[in-house]
C-alpha positions in Angstrom: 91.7 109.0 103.6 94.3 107.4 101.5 93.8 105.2 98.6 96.2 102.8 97.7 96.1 101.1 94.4 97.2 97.3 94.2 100.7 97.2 92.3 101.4 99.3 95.6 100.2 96.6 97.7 101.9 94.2 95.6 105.6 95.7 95.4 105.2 95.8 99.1 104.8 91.7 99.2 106.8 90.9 96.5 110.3 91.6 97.3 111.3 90.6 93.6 109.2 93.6 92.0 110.7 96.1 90.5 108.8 98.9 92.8 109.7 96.9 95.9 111.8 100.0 97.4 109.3 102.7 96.7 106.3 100.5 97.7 107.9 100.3 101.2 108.8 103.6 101.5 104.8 104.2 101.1 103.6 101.6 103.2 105.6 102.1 106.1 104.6 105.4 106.1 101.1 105.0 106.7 101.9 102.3 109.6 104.2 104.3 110.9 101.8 107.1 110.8 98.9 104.9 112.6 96.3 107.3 112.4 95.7 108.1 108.8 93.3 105.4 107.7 94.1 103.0 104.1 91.3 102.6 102.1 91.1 99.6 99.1 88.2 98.2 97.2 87.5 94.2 97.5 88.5 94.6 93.8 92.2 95.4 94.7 92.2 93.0 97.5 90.8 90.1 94.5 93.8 91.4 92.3 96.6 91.0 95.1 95.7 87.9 96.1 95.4 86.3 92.6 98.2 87.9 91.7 100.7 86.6 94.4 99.2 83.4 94.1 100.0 83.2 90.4 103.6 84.3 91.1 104.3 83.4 94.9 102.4 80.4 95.4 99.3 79.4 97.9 101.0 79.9 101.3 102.6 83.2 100.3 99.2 84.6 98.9 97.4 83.3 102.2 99.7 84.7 104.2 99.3 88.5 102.6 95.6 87.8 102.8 96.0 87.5 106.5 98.5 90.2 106.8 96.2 92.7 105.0 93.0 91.7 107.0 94.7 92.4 110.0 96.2 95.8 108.8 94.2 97.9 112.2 94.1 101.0 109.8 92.8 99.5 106.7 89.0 99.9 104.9 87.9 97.6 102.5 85.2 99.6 100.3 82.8 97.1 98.9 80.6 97.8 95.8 77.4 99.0 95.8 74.6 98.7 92.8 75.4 102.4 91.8 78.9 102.2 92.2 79.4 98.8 90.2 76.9 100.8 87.2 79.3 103.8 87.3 82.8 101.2 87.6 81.1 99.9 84.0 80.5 103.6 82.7 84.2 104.3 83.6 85.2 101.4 82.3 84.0 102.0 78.8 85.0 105.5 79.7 88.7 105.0 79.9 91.5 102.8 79.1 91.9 100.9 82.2 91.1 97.8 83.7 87.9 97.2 85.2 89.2 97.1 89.0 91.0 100.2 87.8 87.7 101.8 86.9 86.7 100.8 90.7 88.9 102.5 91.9 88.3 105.6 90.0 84.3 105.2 91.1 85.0 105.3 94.5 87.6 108.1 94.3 83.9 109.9 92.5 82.3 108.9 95.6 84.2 109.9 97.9 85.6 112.9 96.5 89.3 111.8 96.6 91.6 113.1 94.5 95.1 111.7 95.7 95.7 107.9 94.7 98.8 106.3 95.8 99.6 104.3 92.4 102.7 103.3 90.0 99.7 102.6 87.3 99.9 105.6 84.5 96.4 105.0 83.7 94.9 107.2 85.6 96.8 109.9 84.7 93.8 109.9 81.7 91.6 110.6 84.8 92.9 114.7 84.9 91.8 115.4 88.4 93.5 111.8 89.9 96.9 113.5 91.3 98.9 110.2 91.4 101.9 109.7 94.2 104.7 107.5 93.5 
């Protein structure tokens, strides 16, 4: 399982952004290595898509939508009741966005400790080992 925060996914669309390079590096690594299966939450697919929209335009941002859906190795985790009441709990927990604190529910969950992420929030998170 890997977990793949969204200025990953981001970087790896936006050719302009300043972790273009590395987020390629990651990416192609996991679709060169087809087997190993990506997993995001619907919050970091939201936060993509708005994002690129904002900064790339409509076509650009459908375009990664599509791109992403199709992805044959990619999970999208979806929020359940608990997990939304413990993304709020982490939320007021640490200092992080809220589809930060998502993400650190589901890594709970799913007892995941690796996130790939350039975000040094969750480095408050002491048993999150962040790749970069």
């Amino acid at each position: 399982m890997v977990l793949v925060d969204s200025n990953v996914w981001i970087g790896y669309f936006n050719s302009n952004d300043r972790h273009h390079e590395k987020a390629l590096q990651i990416i192609s690594s996991f679709r060169t290595n087809g087997d190993r299966e990506i997993y995001i939450t619907s919050g970091i697919i939201h936060e993509v898509i708005n994002h690129l929209f904002k900064i790339k335009g409509s076509q650009f941002a459908r375009k990664t939508l599509e791109t992403v859906l199709s992805l044959p190795n990619l999970r999208i985790l979806f929020l359940s009741d608990s997990l939304w009441q413990r993304t709020i709990e982490n939320f007021n927990l640490y200092e992080m966005g809220l589809t930060d604190a998502q993400i650190v529910s589901v890594m709970e969950e799913k007892k995941e400790t690796i996130l790939y992420s350039f975000d040094g929030h969750f480095d408050q998170v002491k048993w999150i080992k962040r790749v970069f």
